[in-house]
Backbone as CSV, one residue per row, in Angstrom:
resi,resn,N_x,N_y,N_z,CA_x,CA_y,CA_z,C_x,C_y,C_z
1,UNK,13.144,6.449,36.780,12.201,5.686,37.580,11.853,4.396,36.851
2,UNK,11.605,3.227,37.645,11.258,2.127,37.502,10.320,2.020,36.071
3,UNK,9.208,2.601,36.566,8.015,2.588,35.757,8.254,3.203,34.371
4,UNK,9.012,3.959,34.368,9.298,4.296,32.732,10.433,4.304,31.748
5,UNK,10.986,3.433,32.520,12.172,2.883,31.884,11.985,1.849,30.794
6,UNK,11.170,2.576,29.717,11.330,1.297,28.522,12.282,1.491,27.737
7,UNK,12.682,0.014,27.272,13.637,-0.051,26.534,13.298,-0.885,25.420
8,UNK,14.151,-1.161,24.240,14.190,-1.503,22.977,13.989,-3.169,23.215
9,UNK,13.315,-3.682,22.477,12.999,-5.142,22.591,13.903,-5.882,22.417
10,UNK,14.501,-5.600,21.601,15.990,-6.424,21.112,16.728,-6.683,21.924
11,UNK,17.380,-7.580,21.656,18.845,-8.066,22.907,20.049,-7.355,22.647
12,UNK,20.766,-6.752,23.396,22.179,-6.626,22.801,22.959,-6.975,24.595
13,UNK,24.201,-6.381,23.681,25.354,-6.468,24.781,26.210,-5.636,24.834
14,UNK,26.797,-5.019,26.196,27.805,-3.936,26.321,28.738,-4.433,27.281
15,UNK,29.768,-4.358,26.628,30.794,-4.353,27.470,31.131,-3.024,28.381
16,UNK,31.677,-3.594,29.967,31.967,-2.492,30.128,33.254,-3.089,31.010
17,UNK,34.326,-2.780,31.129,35.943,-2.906,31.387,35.333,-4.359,31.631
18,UNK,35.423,-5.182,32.474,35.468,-6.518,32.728,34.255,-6.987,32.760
19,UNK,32.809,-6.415,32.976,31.749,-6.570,32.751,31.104,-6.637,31.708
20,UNK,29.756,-7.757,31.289,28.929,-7.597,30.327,27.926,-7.927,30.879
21,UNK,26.745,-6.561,30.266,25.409,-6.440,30.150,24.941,-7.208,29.081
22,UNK,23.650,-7.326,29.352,22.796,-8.229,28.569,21.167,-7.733,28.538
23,UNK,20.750,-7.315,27.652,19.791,-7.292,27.841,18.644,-8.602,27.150
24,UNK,17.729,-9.341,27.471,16.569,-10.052,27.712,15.515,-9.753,27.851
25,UNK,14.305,-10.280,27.229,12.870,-10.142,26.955,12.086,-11.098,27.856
26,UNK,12.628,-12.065,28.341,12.194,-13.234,29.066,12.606,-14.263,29.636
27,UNK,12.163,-14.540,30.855,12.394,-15.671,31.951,13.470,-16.473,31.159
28,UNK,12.894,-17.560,30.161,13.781,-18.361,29.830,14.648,-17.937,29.366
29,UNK,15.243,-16.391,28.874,16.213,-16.207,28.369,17.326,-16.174,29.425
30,UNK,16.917,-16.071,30.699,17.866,-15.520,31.562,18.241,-16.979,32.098
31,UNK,17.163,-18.164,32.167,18.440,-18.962,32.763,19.260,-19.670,32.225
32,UNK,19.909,-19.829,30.889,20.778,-20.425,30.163,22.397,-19.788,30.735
33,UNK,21.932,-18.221,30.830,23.591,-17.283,32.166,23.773,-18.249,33.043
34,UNK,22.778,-19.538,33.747,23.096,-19.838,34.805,23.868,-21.633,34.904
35,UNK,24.049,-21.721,33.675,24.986,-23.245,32.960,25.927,-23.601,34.017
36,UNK,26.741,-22.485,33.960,27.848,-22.778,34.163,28.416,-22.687,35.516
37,UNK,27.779,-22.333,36.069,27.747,-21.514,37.868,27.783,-22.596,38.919
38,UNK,28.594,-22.310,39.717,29.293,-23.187,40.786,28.729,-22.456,42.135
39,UNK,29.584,-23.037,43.034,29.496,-21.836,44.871,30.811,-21.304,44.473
40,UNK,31.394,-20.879,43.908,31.867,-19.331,43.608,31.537,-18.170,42.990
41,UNK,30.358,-18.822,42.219,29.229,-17.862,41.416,28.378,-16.817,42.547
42,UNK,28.125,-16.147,42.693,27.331,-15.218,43.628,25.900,-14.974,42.507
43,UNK,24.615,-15.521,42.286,23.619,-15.139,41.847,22.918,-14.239,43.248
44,UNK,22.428,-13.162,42.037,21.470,-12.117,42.527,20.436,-11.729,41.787
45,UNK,19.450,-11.882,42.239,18.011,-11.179,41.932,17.158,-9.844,42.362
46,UNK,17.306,-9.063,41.666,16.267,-8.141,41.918,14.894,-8.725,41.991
47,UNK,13.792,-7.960,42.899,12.276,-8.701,42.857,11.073,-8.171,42.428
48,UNK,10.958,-6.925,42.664,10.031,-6.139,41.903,10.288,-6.352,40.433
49,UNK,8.676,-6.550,39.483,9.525,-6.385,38.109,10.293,-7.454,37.155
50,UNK,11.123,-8.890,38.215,11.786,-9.387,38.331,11.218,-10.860,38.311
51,UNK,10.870,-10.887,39.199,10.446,-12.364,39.926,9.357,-11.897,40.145
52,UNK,8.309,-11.539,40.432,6.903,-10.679,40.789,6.592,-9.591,40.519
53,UNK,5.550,-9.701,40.295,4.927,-8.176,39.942,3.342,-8.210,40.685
54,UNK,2.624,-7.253,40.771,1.359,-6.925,41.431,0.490,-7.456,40.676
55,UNK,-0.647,-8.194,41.689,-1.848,-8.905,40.660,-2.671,-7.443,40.105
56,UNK,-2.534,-6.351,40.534,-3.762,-5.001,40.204,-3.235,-4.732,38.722
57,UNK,-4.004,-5.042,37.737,-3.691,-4.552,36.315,-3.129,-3.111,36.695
58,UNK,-3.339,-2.070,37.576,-2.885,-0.860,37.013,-1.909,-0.516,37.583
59,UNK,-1.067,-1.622,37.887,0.449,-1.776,38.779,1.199,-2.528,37.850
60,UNK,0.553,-3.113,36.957,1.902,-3.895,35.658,2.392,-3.695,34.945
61,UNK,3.557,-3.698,34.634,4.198,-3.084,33.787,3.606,-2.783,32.236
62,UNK,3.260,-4.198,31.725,2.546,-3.560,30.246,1.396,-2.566,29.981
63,UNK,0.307,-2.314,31.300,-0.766,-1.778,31.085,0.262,-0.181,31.283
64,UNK,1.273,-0.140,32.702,1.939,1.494,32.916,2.342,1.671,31.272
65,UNK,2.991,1.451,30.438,3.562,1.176,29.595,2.690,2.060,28.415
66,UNK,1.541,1.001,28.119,-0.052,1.354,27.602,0.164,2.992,27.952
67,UNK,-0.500,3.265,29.108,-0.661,4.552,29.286,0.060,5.199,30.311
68,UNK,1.187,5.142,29.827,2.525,6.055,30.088,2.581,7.714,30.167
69,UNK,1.724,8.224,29.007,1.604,9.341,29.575,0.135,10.043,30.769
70,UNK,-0.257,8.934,31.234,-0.844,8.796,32.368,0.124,8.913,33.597
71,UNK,0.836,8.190,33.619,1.882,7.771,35.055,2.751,8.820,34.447
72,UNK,3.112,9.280,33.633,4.207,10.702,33.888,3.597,11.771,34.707
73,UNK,2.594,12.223,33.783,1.487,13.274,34.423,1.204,13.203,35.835
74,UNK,0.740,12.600,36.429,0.588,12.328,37.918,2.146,11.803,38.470
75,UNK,3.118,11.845,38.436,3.995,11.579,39.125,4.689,13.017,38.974
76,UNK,4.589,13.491,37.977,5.084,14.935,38.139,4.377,15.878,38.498
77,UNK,2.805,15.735,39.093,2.121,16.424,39.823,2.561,15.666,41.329
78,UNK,3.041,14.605,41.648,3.338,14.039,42.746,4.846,14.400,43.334
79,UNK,5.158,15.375,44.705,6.282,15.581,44.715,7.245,14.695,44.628
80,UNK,8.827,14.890,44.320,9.758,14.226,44.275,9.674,13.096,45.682
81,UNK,10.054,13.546,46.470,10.322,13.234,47.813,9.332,11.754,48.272
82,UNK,8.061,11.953,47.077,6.989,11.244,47.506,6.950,10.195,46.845
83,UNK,7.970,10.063,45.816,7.678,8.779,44.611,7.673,8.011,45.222
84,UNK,9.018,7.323,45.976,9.380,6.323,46.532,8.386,5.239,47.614
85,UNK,7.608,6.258,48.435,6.694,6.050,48.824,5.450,5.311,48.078
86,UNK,4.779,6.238,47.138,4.071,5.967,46.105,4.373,4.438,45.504
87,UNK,5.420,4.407,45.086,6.127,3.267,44.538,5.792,1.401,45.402
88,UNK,6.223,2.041,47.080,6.113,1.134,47.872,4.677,0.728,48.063
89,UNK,3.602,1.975,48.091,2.098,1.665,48.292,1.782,0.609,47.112
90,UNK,2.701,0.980,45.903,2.108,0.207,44.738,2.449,-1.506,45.020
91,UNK,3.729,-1.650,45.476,4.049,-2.904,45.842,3.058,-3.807,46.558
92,UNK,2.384,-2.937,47.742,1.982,-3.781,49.053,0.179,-3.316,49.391
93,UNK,-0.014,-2.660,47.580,-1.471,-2.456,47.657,-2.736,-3.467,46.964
94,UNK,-1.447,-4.711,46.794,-2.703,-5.577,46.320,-1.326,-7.132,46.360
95,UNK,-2.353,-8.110,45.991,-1.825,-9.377,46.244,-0.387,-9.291,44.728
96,UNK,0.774,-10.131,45.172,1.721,-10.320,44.101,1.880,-11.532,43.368
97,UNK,2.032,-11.811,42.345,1.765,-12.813,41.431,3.426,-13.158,40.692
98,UNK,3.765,-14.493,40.611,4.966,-14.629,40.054,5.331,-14.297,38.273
99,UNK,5.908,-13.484,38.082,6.419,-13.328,36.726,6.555,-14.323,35.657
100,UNK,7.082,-15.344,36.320,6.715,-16.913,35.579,6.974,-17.918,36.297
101,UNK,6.052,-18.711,36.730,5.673,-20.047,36.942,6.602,-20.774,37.737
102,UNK,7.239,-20.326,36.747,8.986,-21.842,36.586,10.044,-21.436,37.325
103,UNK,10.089,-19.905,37.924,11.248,-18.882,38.591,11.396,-19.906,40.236
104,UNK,10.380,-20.404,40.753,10.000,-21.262,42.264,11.552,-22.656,41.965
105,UNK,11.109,-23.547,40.802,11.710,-24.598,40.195,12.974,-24.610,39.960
106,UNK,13.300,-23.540,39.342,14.604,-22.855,38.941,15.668,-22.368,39.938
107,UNK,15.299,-21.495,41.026,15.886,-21.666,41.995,16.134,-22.845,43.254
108,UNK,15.355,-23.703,43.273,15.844,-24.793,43.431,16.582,-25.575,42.988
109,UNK,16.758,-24.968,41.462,17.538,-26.082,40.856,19.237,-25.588,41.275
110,UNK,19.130,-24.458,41.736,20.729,-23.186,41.592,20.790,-24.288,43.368
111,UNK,19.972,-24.141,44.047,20.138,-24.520,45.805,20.917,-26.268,45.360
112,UNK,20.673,-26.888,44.357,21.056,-28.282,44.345,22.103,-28.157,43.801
113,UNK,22.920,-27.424,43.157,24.265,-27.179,42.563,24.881,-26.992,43.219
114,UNK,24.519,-26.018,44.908,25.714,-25.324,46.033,25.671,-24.083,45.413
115,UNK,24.890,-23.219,44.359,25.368,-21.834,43.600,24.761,-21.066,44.807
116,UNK,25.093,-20.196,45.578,24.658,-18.858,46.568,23.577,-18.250,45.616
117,UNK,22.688,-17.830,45.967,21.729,-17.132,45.502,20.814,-16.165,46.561
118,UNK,21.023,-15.149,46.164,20.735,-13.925,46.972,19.559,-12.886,46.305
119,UNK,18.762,-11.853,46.976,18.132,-11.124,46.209,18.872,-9.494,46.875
120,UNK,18.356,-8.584,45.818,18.684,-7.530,46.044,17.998,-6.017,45.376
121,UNK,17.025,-5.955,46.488,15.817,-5.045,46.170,16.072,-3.493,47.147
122,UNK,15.517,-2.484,46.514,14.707,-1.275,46.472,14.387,-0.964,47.809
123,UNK,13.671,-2.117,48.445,12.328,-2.625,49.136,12.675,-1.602,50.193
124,UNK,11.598,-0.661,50.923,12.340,-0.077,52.400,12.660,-0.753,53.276
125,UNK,12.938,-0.482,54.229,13.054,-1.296,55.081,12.138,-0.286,56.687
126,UNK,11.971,-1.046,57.865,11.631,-0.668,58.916,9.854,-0.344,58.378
127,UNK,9.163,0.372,59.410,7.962,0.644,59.288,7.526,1.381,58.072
128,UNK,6.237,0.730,57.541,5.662,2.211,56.562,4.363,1.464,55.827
129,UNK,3.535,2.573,56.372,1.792,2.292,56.614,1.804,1.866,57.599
130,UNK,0.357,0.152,57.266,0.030,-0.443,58.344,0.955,-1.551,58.233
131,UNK,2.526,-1.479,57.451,3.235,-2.595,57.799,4.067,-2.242,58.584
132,UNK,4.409,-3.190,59.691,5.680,-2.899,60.488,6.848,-3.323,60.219
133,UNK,7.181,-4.143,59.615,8.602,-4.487,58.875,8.370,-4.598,57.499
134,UNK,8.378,-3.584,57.048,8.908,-4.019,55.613,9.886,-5.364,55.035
135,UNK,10.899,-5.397,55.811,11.685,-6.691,55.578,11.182,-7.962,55.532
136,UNK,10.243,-8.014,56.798,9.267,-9.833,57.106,8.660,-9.402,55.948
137,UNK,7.547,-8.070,55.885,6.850,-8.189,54.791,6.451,-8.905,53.227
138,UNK,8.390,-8.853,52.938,8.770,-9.065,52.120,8.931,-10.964,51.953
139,UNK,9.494,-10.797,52.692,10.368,-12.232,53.088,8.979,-13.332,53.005
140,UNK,7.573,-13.104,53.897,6.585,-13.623,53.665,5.879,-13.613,52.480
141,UNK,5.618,-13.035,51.729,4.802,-12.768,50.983,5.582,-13.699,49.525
142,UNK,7.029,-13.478,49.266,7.926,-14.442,49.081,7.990,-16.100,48.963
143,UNK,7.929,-15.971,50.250,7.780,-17.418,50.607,6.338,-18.154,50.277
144,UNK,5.351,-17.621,50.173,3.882,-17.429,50.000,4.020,-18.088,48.496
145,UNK,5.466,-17.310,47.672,4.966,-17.886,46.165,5.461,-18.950,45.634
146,UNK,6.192,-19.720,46.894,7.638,-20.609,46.635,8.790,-19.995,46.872
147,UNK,8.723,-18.925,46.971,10.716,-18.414,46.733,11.171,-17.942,48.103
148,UNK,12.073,-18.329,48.596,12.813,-18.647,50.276,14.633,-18.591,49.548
149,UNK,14.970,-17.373,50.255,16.233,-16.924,49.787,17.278,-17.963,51.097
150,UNK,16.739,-17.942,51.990,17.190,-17.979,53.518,18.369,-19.271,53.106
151,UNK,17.982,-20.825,52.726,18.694,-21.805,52.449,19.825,-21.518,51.469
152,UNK,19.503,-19.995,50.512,20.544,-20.455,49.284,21.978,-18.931,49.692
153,UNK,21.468,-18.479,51.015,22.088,-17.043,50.796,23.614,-17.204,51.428
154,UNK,24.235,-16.253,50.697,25.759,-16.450,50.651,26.122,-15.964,52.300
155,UNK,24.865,-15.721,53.229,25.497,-15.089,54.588,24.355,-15.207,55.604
156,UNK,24.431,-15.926,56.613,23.436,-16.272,57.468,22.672,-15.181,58.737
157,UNK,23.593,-14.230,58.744,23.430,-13.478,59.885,22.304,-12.172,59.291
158,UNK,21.830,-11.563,60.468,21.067,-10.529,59.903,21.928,-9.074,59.894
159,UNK,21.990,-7.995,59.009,23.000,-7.312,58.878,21.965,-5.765,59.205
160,UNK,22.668,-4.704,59.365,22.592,-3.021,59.747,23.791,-2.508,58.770
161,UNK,23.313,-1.444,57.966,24.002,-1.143,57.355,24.201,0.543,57.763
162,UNK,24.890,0.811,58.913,24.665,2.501,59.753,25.493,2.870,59.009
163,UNK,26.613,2.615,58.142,27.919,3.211,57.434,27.198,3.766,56.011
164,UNK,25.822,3.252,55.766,25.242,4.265,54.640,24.106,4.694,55.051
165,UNK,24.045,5.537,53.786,23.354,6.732,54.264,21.523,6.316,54.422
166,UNK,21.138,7.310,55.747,19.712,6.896,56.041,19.078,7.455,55.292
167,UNK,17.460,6.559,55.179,16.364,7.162,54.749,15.110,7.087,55.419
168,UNK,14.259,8.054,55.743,12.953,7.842,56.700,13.537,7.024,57.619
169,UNK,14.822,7.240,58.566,15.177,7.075,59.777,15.664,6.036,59.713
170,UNK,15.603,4.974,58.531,16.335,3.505,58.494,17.151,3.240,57.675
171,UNK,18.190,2.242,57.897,19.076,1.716,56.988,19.015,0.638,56.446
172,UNK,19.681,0.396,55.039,20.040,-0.541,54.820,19.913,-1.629,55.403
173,UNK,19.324,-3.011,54.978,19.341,-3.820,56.186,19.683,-5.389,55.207
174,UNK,19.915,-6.702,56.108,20.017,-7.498,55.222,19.488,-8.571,56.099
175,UNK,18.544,-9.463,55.185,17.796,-10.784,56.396,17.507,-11.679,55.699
176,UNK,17.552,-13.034,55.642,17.317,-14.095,55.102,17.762,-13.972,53.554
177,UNK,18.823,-13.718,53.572,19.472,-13.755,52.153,18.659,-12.813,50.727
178,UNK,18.527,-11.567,51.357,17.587,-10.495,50.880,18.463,-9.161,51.658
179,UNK,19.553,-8.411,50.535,19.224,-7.188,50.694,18.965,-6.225,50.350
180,UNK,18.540,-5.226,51.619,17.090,-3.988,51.291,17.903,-2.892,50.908
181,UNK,18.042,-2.093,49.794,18.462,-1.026,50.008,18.026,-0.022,50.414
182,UNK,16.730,-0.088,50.892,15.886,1.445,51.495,15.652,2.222,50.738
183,UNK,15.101,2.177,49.648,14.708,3.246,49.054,16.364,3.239,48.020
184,UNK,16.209,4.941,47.410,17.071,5.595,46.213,17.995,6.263,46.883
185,UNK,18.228,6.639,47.827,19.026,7.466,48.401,20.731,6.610,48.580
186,UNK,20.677,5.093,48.511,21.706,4.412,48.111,21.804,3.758,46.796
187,UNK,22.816,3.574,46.017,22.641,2.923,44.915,22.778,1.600,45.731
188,UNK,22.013,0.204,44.314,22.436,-0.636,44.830,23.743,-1.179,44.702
189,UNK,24.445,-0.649,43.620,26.005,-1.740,43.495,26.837,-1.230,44.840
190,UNK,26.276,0.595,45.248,27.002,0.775,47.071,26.728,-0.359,47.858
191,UNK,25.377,-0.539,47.281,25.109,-1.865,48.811,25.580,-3.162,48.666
192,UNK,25.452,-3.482,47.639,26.208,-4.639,47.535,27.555,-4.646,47.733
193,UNK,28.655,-3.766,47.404,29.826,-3.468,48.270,30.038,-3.515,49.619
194,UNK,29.164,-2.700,49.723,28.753,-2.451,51.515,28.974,-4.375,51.930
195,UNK,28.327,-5.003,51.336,27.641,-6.370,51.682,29.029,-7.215,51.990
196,UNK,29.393,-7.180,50.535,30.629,-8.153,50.445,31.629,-7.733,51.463
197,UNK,31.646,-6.184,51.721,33.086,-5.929,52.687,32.977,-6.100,54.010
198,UNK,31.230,-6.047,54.273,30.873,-6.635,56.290,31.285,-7.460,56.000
199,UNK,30.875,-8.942,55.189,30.916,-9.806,55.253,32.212,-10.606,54.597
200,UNK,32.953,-9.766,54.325,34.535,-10.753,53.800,34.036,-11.925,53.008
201,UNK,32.922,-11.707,52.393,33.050,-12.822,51.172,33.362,-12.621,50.072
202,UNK,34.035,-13.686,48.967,34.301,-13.137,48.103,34.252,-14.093,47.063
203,UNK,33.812,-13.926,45.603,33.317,-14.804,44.558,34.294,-14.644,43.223
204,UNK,34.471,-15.699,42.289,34.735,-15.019,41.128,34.164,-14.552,39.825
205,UNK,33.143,-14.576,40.189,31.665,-14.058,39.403,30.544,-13.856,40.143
206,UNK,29.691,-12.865,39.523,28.653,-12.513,40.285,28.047,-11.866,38.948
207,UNK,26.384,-12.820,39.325,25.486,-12.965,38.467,24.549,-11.952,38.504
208,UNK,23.591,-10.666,37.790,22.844,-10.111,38.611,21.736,-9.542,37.680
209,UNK,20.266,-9.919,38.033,19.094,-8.999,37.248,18.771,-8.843,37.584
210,UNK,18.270,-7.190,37.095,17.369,-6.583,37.468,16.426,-5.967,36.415
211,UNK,15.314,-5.181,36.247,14.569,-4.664,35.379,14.866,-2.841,35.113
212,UNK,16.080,-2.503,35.865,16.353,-1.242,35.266,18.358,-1.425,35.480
213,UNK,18.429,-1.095,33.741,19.699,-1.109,33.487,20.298,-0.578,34.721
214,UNK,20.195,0.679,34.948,20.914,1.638,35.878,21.664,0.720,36.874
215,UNK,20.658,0.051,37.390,20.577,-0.699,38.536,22.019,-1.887,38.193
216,UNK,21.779,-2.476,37.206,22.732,-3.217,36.841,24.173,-2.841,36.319
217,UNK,24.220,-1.253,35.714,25.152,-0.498,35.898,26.327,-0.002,36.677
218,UNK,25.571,0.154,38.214,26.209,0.241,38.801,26.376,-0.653,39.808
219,UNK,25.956,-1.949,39.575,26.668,-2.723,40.503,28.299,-2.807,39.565
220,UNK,27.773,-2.703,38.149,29.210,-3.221,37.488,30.450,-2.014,37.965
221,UNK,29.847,-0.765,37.917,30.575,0.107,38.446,31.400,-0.395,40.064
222,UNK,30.097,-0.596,41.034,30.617,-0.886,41.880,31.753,-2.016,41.787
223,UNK,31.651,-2.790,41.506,32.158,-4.398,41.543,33.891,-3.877,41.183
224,UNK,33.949,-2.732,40.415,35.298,-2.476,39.865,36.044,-1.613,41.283
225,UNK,35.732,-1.318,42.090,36.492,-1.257,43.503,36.629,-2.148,44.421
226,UNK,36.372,-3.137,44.309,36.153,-4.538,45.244,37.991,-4.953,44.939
227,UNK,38.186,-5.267,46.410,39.464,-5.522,46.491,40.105,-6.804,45.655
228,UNK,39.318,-7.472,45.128,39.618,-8.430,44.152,39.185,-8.756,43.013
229,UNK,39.428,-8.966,41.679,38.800,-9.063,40.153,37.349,-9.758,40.379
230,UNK,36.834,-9.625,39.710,34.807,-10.183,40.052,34.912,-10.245,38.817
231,UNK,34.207,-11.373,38.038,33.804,-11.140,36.433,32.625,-10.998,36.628
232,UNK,31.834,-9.999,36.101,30.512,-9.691,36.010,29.438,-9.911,35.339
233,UNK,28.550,-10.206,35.350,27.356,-10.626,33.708,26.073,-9.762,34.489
234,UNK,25.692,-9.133,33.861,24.405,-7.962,34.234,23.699,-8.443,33.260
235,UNK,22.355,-8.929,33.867,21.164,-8.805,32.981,20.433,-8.146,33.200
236,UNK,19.858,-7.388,32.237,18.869,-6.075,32.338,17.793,-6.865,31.384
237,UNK,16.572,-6.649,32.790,15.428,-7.965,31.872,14.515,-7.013,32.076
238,UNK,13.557,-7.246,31.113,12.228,-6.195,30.419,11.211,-7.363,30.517
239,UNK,11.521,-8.005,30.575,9.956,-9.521,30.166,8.830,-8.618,31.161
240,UNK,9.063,-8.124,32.011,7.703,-7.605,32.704,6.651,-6.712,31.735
241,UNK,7.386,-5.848,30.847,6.697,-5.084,29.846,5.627,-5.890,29.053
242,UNK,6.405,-7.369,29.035,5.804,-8.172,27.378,4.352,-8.819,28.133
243,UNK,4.754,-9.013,29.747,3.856,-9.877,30.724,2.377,-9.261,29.911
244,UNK,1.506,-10.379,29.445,0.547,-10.147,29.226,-0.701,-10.006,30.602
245,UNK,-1.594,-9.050,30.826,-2.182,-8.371,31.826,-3.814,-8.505,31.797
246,UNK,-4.281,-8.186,32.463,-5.983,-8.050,32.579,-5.922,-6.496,31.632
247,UNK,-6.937,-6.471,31.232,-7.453,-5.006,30.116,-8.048,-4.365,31.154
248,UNK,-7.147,-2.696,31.542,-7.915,-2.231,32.215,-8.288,-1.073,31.136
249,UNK,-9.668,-0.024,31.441,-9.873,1.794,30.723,-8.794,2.336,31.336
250,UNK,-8.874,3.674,30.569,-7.917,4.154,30.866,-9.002,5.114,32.079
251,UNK,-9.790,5.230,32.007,-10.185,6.125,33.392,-10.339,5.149,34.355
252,UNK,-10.386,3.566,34.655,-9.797,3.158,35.878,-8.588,2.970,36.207
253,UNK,-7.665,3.216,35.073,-6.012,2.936,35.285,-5.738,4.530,35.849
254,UNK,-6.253,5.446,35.660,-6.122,7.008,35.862,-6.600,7.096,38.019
255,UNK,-7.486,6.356,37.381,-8.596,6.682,38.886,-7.665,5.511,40.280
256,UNK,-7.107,4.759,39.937,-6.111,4.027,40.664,-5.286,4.692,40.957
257,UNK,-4.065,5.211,40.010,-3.240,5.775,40.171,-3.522,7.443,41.054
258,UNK,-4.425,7.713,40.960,-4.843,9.287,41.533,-5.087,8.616,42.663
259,UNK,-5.607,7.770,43.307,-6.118,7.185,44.560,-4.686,6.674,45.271
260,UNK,-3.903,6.061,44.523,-2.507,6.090,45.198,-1.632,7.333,45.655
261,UNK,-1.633,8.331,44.625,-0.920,9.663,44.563,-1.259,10.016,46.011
262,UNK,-2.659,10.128,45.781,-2.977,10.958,46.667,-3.006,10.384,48.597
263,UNK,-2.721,9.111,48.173,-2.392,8.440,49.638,-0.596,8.673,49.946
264,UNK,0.009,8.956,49.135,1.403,8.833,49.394,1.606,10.241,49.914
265,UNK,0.845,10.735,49.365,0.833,12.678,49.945,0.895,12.531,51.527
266,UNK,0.110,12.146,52.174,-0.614,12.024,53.265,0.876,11.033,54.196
267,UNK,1.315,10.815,53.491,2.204,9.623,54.471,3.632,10.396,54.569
268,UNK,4.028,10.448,55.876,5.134,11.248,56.457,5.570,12.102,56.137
């Protein structure tokens, strides 16, 4: 899971057959990967974690971190089935704040090169709570901070992804240069396959971070069945951990999290 996936501060690198991982501590480390990148480059962003995180101190990564064995404890009193949920309440239970500043600037700077730039999130898709699209949800709240995928995305049309597998009745979906994988029940490097093969596009690199290796894993996995060579660069970025936060107690970081648990119970 997202939330407790810490890792070692240090940078390293792994090769894996034609791919290299990278791991990074921070914003500026990640855009120097982006030198060299043309419109055959395919950049991708993960967003949770990534590019934003939640203004509620007891939704940020350094405070979960802090008291980690807080968020184990209650997630393993919280059924399986229910994380995901849980997860999403955490997203869309308080206002989102940009990770750094300069991420708005920066992608503008990729839109003035011609580089495609795409995101590729978690996010559900279709109804859940009092939101009715998860997807606009997203897409607004986005745009709200500066960041508008729509001008830089490698595919204009809005996409259905029925060839993978459903979750809470919806699929896969793809809209304004943002796609959703619905939840865990798909990996994302499936979906991004999925992506490239509706859409017959095809790059000779493809750029991609996210804040859990896994995630970046298996796109590299994926990428190695794609009907044509892809050189890969995976960044696996942690800077959300280092994000300095509001000081919360630990009995209001406890008393949040129990107030979420216990709303995700209640939902479908």
């Amino acid at each position: 899971m997202k939330i407790f996936w810490l890792t070692l501060s240090v940078a390293f690198c792994l090769s894996v057959c034609d791919a290299q991982i990278t791991q990074v501590n921070e914003m500026q480390e990640v855009f120097p990967f982006f030198n060299e990148t043309c419109a055959q480059t395919l950049v991708i962003f993960d967003v949770d974690m990534v590019l934003v995180q939640p203004s509620d101190p007891a939704f940020q990564m350094s405070n979960m971190k802090r008291f980690g064995s807080i968020c184990k404890r209650i997630m393993h009193e919280l059924p399986e089935d229910k994380h995901m949920l849980f997860f999403s309440l955490m997203t869309t239970s308080s206002e989102l704040v940009l990770l750094d500043p300069s991420i708005p600037q920066f992608l503008e700077k990729l839109k003035q090169k011609g580089v495609p730039v795409m995101a590729l999130t978690a996010n559900l898709t279709g109804e859940f709570a009092k939101i009715q699209s998860m997807e606009k949800w997203r897409i607004d709240t986005l745009r709200q901070l500066g960041i508008d995928f729509t001008s830089t995305a490698p595919y204009q049309e809005a996409l259905v992804f029925q060839d993978l597998a459903l979750y809470r009745g919806n699929y896969s979906t793809y809209l304004n240069g943002i796609l959703f994988v619905n939840g865990i029940v798909v990996s994302k490097g499936e979906a991004l396959l999925a992506f490239l093969a509706k859409t017959n596009l095809s790059f000779n690199k493809v750029i991609f971070v996210d804040d859990r290796e896994e995630n970046v894993q298996s796109v590299a996995e994926a990428l190695q069945n794609f009907v044509s060579p892809i050189e890969y660069q995976g960044i696996h970025f942690t800077g959300a951990q280092q994000m300095p936060t509001q000081m919360i107690s630990a009995d209001a970081f406890e008393a949040r999290w129990l107030e979420l648990a216990a709303e995700a119970k209640q939902l479908y």
